[in-house]
N, C-alpha and C positions, 0 to 999 in steps of 0.2 A: 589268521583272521584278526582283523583291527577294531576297534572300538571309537562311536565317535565321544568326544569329551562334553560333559554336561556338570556346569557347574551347579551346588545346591545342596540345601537336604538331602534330599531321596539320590545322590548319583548312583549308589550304587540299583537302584531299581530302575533307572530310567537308560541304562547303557543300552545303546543298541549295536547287533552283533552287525560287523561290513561282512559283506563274502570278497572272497579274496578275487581279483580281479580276472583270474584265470580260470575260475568256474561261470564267472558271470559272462567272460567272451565269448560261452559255449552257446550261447543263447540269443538266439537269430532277432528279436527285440532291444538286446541291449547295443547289439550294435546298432540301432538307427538311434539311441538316446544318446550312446558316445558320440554321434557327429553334432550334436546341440553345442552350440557354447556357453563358456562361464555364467553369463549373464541369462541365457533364455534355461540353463540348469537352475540356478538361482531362485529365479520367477517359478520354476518347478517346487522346489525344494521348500520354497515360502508359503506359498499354498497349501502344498501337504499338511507342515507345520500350524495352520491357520484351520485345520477340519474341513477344507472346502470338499464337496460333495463332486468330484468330477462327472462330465457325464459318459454317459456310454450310448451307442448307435445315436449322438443327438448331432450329427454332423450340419444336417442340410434346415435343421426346424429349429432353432434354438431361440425363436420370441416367445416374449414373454420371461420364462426365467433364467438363469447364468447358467447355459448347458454347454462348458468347454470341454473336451478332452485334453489330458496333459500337455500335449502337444500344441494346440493352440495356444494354449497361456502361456508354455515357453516362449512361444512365436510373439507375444505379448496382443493378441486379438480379442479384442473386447467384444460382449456380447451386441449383437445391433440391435436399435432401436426404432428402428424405421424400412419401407419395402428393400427402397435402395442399397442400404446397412444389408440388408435381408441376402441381396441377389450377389453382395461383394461376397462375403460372408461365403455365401457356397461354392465362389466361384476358389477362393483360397481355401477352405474345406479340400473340394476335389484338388488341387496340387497337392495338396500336403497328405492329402489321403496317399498319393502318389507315392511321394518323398518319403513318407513314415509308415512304410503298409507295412512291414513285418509289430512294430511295436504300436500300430492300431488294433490291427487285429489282436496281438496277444493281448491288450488294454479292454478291446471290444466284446471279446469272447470267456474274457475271465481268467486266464492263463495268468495273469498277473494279477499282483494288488498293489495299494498306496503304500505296503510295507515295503514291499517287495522294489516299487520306485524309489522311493526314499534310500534306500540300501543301496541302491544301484548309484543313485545320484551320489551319494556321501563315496563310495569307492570310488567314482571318477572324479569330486573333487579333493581324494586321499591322492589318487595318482597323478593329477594336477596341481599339489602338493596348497591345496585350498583348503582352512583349517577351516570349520565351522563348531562354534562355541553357542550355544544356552545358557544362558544364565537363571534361573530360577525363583524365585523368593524376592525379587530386587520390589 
């Protein structure tokens, strides 16, 4: 088990543990996260970082407030703001509802958390040999 690196004060209270790659393959979820790329992990991973509130079953209604699922915001899909925005919006929802149905559903149904992303994300950018650093206090 790897740790990712956090510079600061508190390092030692803020480590957080990776699961090793070969317990997280077991898991019919992680595999539709590993086919995401650097960049749409990234967009994940900043988020997290950030406290954002993902949503859950808010595929098809999301005006009004910022209701993405992880996956969207990798996808980099902004909330719409208008009918038209509205009807794009669901029409790429249902694709990707497609594309990413095993790690919707575990997302949708609670089988997972933002820990649990987070951890996942940081082990495929360990095994993509993608360092990600914290700096703290700055």
């Amino acid at each position: 088990m790897f740790t990712k690196k956090i510079s600061g004060e508190n390092k030692a209270s803020k480590e957080i543990r990776i699961p090793p790659i070969s317990v997280l393959e077991k898991k019919p979820w992680f595999m539709d996260l590993s086919g995401l790329s650097n960049d749409e992990l990234i967009r994940i991973y900043s988020t997290l970082t950030n406290d954002y509130e993902f949503a859950k079953n808010a595929w098809y209604v999301p005006l009004g407030d910022d209701k993405r699922c992880p996956i969207m915001i990798a996808k980099g899909h902004r909330t719409p703001d208008t009918l038209e925005g509205m009807a794009e919006f669901q029409d790429v929802a249902r694709t990707l509802e497609e594309q990413y149905r095993r790690f919707i559903d575990a997302w949708d149904f609670g089988e997972i958390t933002k820990t649990d992303v987070k951890e996942a994300v940081l082990a495929l950018f360990q095994l993509r040999t993608i360092e990600i650093s914290e700096y703290s206090g700055l």
